[in-house]
C-alpha positions in Angstrom: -56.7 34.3 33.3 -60.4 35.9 32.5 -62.8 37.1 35.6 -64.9 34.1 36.0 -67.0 32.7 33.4 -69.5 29.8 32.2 -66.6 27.3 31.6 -64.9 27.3 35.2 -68.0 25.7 36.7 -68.7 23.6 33.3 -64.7 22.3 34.1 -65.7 21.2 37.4 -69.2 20.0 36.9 -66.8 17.5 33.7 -64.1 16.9 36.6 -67.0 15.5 38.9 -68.3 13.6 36.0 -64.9 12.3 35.5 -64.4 11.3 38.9 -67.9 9.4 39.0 -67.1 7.8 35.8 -64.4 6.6 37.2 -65.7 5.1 39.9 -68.6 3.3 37.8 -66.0 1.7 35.8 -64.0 0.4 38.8 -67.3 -0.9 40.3 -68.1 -2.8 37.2 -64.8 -4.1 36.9 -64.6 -5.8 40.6 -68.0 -7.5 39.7 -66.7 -9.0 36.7 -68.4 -7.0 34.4 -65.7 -5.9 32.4 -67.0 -5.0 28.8 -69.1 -2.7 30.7 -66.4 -0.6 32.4 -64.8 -0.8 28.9 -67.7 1.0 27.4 -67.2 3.4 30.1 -63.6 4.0 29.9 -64.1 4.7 25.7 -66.8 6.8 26.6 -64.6 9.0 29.0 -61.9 9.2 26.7 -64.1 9.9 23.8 -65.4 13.3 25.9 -62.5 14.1 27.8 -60.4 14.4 23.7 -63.0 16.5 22.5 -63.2 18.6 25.1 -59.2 18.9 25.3 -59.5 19.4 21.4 -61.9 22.6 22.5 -59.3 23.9 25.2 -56.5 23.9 22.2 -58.7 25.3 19.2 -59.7 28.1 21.8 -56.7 28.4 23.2 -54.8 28.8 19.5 -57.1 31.2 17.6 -58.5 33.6 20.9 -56.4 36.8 21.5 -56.5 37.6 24.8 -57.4 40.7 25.8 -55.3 43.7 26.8 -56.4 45.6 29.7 -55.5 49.3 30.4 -53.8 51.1 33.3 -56.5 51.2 36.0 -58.3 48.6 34.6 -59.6 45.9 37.7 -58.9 42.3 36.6 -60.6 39.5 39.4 -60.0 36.2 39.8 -62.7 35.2 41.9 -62.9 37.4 44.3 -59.3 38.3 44.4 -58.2 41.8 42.0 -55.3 43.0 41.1 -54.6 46.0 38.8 -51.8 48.3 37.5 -52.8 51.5 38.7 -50.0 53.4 38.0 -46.7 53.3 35.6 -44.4 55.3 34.8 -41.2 55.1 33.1 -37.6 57.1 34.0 -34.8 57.3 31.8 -31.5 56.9 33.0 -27.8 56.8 31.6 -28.3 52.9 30.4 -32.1 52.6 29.1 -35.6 53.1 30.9 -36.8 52.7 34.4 -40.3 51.3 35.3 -42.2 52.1 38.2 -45.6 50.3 38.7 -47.7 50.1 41.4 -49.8 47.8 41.8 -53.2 47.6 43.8 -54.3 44.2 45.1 -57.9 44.1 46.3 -60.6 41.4 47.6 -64.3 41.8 46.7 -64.8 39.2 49.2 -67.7 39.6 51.3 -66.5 37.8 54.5 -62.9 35.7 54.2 -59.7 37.3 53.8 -58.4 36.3 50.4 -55.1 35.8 48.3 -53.5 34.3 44.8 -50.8 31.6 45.1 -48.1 32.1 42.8 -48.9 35.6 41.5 -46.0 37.1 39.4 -45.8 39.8 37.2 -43.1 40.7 34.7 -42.7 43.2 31.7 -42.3 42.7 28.3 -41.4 45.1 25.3 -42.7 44.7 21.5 -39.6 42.7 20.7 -40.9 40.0 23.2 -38.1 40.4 26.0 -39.0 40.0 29.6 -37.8 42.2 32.1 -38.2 40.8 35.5 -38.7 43.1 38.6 -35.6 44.0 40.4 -35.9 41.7 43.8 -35.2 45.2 45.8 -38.5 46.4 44.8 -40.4 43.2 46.0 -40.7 44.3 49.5 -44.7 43.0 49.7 -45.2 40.2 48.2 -48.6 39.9 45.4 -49.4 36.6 47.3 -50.5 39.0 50.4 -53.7 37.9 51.6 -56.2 41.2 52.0 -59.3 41.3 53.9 -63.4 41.5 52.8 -63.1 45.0 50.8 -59.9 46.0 51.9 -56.6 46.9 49.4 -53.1 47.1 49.4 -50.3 48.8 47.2 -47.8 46.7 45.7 -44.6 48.6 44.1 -42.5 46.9 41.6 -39.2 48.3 39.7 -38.0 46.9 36.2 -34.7 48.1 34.6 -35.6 48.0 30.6 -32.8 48.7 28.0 -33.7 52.1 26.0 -34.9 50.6 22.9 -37.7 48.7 24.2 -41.0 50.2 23.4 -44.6 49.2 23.3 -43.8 47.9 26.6 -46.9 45.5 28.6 -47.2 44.4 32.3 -47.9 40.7 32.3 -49.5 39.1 35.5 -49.1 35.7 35.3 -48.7 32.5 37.7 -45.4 30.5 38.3 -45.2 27.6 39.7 -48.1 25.0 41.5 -50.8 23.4 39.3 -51.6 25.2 36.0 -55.4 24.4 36.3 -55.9 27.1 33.5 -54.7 25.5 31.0 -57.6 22.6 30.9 -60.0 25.6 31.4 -61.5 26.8 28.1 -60.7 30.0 27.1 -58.4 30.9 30.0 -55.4 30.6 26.9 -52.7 29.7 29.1 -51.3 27.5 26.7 -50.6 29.9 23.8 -50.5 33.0 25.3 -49.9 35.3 28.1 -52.6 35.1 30.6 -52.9 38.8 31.7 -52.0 41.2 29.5 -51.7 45.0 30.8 -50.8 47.9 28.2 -48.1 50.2 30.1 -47.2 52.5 26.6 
């Protein structure tokens, strides 16, 4: 999930263009005038494959970025970063500690991001899920016009994993970044935070 950019409002300017299309069609079809809502169905499909075949060819061959400890990532006006992490080692593997910092840039409503989840993964691709303990705020808080909170989350790692990466992610609801072009959420991991 990139900050905002040219293609969210070019997805919703095409979605309102859908919607109108749609209605066209289904006026022309109640008057009778049926090889004209044709023309407008073919038309629709014609734009909405090509710019589905976009969303994939983007989605396959981008990388996403990988952001760095401190680093601010907004979605909208809702941020979220890793602002600290540090690892322990104890008698069975590795200890993470991560705090978190959610933040709104919001000038006047109080703001918050549905289905927020974050998880760790090592160079092996594993994922290491936070230990539930740690979850005692959860990253779907809703913070004020310029205010913050500090989210803590625990993960348990066996002691080989290395090149270890935060990833901040969405689970569960609709996955409206995946028709969004380049928000990759098809191919790869939407947030990617380098921890090591």
């Amino acid at each position: 999930m990139p900050m905002t950019t040219i293609f969210e409002p070019l997805f919703l300017l095409l979605f309102l263009a859908t919607v109108a299309a749609l209605l066209m069609a289904a006026v022309a079809a109640l008057r009778g005038q049926r090889p004209r809502a044709l023309r407008i169905l073919r038309r629709l499909a014609i734009g909405a494959g090509a710019y589905f075949a976009a969303v994939l060819l983007v989605a396959f061959f981008s990388t996403p970025p990988v952001h760095q400890v401190g680093e601010t990532m907004c979605f909208d006006d809702w941020c979220i970063s890793a602002a600290d992490a540090k690892p322990t080692t104890t008698g069975s593997g590795q200890s993470w500690s991560v705090k978190l910092r959610i933040s709104s840039r919001a000038k006047r409503i109080t703001q918050g991001e549905n289905y927020a989840a974050v998880y760790l993964v090592d160079s092996r691709g594993r994922k290491f899920h936070a230990d539930p303990a740690s979850a005692t705020v959860p990253l779907d808080s809703r913070v004020g016009p310029g205010e913050s909170i500090d989210v803590e989350r625990r993960f348990d790692l066996p002691a080989d994993a290395s090149g270890v990466r935060l990833i901040f992610t969405h689970e569960g609801g609709f996955p409206i970044g995946a028709f969004i072009i380049g928000e990759n959420q098809l191919f790869h991991n939407a947030t990617v935070v380098k921890l090591d």
